[in-house]
N, C-alpha and C positions, 0 to 999 in steps of 0.2 A: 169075405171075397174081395171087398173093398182094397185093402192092406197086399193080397198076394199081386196086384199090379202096381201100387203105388210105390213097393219095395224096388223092382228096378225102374221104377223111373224116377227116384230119387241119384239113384247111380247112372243114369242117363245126364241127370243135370250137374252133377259133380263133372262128368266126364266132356262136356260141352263149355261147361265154366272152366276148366282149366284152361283147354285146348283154347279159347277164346279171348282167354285173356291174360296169354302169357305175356302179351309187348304191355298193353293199358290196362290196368287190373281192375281201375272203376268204370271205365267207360267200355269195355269189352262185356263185363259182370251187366250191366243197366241195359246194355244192346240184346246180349244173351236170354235174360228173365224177360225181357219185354216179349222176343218171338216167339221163347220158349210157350210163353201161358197164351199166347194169338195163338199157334199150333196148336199145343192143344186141347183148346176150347174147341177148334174147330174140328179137330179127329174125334173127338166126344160126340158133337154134336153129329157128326156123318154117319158114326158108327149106331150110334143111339137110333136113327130113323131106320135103320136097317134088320126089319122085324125078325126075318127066316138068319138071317146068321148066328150062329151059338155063342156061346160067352168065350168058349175056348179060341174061336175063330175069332172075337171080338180083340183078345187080348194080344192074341198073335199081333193084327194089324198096330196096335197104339204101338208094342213094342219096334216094329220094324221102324214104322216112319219118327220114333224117336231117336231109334239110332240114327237114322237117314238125318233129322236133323240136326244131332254133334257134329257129323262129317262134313255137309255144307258148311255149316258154322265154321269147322277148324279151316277149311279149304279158303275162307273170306278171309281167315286171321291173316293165316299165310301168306294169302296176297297182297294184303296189308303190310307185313313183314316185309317183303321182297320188294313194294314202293317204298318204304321209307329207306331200308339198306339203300337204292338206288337214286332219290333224295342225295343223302349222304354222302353215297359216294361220286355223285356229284360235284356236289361243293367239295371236295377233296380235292376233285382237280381242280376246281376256283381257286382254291385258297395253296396251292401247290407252289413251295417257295418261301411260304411266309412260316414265321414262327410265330404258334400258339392261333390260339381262335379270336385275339383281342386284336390283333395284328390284320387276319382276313377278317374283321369288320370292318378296320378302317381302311382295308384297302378297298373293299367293297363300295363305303362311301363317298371316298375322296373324288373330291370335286365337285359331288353331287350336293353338297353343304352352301342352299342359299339363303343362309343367316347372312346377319351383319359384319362387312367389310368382305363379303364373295362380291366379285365383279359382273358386273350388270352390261350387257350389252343395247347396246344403240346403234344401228346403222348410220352412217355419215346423210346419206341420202333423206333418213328419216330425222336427225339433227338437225340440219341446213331446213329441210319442210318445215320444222316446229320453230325455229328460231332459237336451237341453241349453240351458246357461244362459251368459250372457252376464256381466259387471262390468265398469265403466268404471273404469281404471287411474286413480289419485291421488296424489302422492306424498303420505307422510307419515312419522311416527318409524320408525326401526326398529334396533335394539342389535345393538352389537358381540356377536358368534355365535364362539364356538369349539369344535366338535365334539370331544370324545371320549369314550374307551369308557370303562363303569362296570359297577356290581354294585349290585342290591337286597338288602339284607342285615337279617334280622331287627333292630327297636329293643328295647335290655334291657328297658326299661320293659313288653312285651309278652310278654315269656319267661318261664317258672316250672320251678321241680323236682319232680317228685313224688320225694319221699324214705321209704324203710323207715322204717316206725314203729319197729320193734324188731330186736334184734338175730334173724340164724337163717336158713333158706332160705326162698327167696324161688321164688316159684309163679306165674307170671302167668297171667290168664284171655284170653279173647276178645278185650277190648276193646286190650288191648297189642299192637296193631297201629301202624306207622309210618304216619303220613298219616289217622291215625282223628281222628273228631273228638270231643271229648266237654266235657261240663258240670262246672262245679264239684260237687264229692263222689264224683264217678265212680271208683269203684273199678277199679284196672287189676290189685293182684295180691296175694295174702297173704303174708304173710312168719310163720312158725311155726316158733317158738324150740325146740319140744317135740321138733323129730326132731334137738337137738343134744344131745350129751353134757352134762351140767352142769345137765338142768332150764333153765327157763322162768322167768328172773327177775318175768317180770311176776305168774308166780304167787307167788312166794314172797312178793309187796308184795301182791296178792290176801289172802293170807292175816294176813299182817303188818296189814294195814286191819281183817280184820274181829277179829282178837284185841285193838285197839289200843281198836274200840267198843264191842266190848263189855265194854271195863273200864270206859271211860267209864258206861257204860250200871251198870254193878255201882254205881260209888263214887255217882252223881249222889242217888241218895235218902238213902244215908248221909252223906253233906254237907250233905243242909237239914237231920237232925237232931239235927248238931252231932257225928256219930260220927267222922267224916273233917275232917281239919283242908283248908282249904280251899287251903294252896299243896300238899295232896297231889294233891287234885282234881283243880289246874289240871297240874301236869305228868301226869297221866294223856292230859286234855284237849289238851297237846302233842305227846304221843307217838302221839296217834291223830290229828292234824291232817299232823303230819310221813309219816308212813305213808300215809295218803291222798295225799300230793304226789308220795310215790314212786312210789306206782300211776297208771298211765294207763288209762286203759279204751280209749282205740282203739287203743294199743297191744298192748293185752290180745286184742284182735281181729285183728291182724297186718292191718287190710287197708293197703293203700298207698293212699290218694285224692287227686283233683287239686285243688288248691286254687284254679285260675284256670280258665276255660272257654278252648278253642285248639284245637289240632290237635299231635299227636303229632309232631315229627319227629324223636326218636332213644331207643331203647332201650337203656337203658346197664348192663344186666345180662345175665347170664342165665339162663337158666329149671333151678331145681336150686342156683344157687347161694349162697354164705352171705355173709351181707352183716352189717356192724354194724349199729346203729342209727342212720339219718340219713345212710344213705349211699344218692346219687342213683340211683335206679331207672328214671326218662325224662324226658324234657325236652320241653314244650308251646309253643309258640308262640298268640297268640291272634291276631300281623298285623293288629291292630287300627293300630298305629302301627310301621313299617316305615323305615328309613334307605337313602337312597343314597351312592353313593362314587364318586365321579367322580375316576378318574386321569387327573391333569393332566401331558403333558412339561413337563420341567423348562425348558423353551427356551421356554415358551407362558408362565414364570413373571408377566411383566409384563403379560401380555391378562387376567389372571384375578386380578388384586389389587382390579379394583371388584365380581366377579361377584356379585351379590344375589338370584340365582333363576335358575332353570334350566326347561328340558325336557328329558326321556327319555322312548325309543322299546322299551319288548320286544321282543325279534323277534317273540312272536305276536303282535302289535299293527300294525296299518297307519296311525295315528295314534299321536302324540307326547301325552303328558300334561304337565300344566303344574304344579311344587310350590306355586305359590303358591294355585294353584285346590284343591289337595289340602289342603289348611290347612299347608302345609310350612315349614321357614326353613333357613336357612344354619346350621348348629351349628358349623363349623370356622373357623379360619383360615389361608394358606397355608402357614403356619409345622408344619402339623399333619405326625410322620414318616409314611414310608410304608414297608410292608415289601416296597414294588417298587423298587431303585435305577431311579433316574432318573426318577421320578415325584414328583409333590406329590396326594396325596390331598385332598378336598375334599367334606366330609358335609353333608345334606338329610336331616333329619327332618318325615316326613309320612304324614296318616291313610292307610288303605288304602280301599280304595272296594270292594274286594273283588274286582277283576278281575287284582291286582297280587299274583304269586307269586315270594317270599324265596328268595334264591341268583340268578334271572332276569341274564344276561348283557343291557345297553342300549346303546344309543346318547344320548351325554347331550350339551342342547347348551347350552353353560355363556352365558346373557344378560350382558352388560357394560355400555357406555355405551351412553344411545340416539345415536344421530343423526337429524338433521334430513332431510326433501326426498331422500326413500329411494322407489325405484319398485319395489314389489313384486308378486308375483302367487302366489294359495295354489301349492301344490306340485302338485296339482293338474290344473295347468294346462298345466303341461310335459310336452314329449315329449322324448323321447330317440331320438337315431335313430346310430349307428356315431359316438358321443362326442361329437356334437351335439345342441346343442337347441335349439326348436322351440317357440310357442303359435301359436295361430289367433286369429284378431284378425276381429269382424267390420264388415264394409263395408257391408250393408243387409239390408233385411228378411230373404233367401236368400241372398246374397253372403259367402262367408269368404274369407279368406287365408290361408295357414301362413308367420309370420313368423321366421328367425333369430334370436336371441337370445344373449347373453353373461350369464350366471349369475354372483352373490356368493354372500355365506354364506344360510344359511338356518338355519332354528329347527325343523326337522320340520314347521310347518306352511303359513310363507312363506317365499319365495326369493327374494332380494334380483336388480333386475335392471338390469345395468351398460350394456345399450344393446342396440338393436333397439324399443322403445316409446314413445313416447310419452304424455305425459298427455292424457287423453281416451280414447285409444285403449277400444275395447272387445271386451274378451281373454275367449273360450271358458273358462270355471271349471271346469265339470262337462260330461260326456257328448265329450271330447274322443276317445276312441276313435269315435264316431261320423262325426264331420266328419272323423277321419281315415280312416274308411271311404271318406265319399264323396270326399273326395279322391282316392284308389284308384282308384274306379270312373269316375271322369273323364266322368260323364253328364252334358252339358248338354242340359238341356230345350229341346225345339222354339220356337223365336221369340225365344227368350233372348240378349240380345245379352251380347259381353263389357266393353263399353263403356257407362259411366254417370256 
């Protein structure tokens, strides 16, 4: 009994498979088995409850609403059919004009393409807000550049000693701090002979002066009246002249004081300790005039035999300084030793300006021959993107572009640039974080065409 329903409803599912899946054959076939066995189970399960109906009545019903479900089914396909034909023939008239379908994609896309080198829009109003600036690329000189590293190092001419007036311990006060700054006569620290065994030379010449004048002072009115023979007089008048030479009076005071205005940078005692006379007590810097040293490899010997002026960068610095703007010169020659094997040192004496702090690790970039018809853009200007780089260049009023670029030497403030520009061209200076914003944002304004 089983077998005489299952037989057409096999032909039921043949006839719903077809019909269903004449456009998609796997996805129409997987849609089809899935409702088909949800139906049914469910016509099974309604008929089954239903005790007073006969088998015969039973069979009738699965068969009707099987067929009922091909028909639905083919009716879905079809309208299926009749959205995609209309799909289709759609894009017909899209693509109406053009030859082939590779042709209406790219017409479909065109201009909608914002990869690299599509035009980025910027409002002038929103340029001028953010601070960006435009310069029309020119060639002109610009010198052979060879980058290396240096050192700012105190110039002698800037440096002083404060030295122990006298012999004995040495006592510093307040002011003998490393990194202080102080004025000429500025006492840093006493030195007092009197806590050493032996007395206080400067007392014994103390006393030595005033017994030396006051003989002077006895013989002087017996000499005008003729009681004292007069080469008595004068060697009195020697021996209290020599005595006075012996005595120093600020030595007599132990204080130690500076003799140049600067800044502290080493204490070369210590506190307690006993020092001769005139032995150094701290060392000042005033950095009024300052040297750099620029170590040159010995393999760069021949790039650096015209060098006449340089730039160097701090690292706290985002800008390069210029020695010749500093009132600087070349003090060396290549010839100068260095106590780095395999380097040629090479020295820059120049004022300080006052931003520039002695010891400072640089980047130095040593100037050589100019050349001529050189296309530069400040530093500025570049982008860096994964060992590439990049300026914007613009095209009109709101129109940029980000052009590729091949970079030469640079000086820390211009980068020499070996292709990707042309002259004329007008290259983003400043506010290039910005255009590189709205390039990001890839917004073009309504009515805006990409074509001018």
């Amino acid at each position: 009994m089983k077998d005489d329903w299952q037989r057409p409803t096999r032909l039921y599912v043949l006839i719903g498979t077809f019909l269903y899946t004449d456009l998609t054959f796997a996805t129409g076939l997987q849609r089809w088995m899935i409702t088909f066995v949800a139906v049914k189970w469910y016509t099974n399960t309604l008929i089954i409850k239903v005790k007073t109906m006969s088998i015969t009545h039973k069979r009738f019903i699965r068969h009707i609403l099987y067929l009922s479900l091909c028909v639905v089914v083919a009716s879905c396909n079809s309208n299926a059919k009749d959205e995609l034909a209309h799909h289709h023939h759609h894009n017909g008239h899209e693509c109406e004009g053009h030859e082939g379908h590779e042709e209406c994609e790219e017409h479909e896309h065109e201009g909608h393409n914002h990869g690299e080198g599509d035009e980025i829009i910027l409002h002038p109003e929103q340029a001028k807000r953010f601070g960006v600036k435009v310069a029309e690329v020119r060639p002109g000189t610009f010198s052979n550049i060879v980058k290396v590293s240096g050192r700012v190092l105190p110039s002698p001419q800037s440096a002083s000693i404060i030295s122990a007036p006298t012999a004995g311990i040495v006592y510093f006060n307040s002011k003998a701090v490393v990194g202080q700054a102080i004025s000429v006569g500025t006492s840093i620290a006493t030195v007092r002979a009197s806590a050493v065994t032996g007395g206080d030379p400067n007392a014994a010449a103390r006393v030595a002066v005033e017994a030396a004048r006051k003989e002077v002072e006895r013989l002087e009115p017996l000499h005008r009246r003729g009681v004292v023979s007069t080469a008595e007089y004068n060697r009195a008048v020697a021996v209290y002249q020599s005595a006075k030479a012996s005595y120093s009076p600020a030595a007599a005071s132990g204080s130690a004081r500076a003799t140049a205005s600067g800044i502290i940078t080493a204490i070369l005692a210590e506190q307690g300790q006993f020092v001769d006379a005139g032995a150094p007590l701290a060392s000042v810097t005033a950095n009024t005039r300052l040297t750099l040293r620029a170590d040159v490899p010995q393999k760069l010997y021949g790039a650096v035999t015209s060098v006449t002026n340089a730039r160097f960068r701090p690292s706290y610095m985002s800008e390069s300084l210029d020695i010749k703007e500093l009132g600087g010169v070349r003090n060396s020659s290549t010839e100068a030793v260095s106590s780095t094997p395999g380097y040629i040192p090479i020295y820059f004496s120049f004022n300080n300006n006052g931003s520039i702090v002695p010891g400072s690790i640089v980047e130095v970039y040593l100037e050589g021959q100019l050349r001529a018809n050189v296309i530069t853009v400040p530093v500025s200007a570049l982008s860096e993107q994964q060992g590439d780089y990049f300026v914007y260049i613009q095209l009109d009023e709101e129109g940029y572009r980000k052009v590729p670029v091949t970079i030469g030497q640079s000086d820390g403030v211009r980068t020499e640039i070996l292709s990707g520009l042309h002259s004329g061209d007008k290259v983003v200076v400043e506010g290039t974080t910005t255009v590189r914003l709205a390039e990001k944002s890839g917004v073009v304004p309504e009515g805006h065409s990409h074509s001018h």
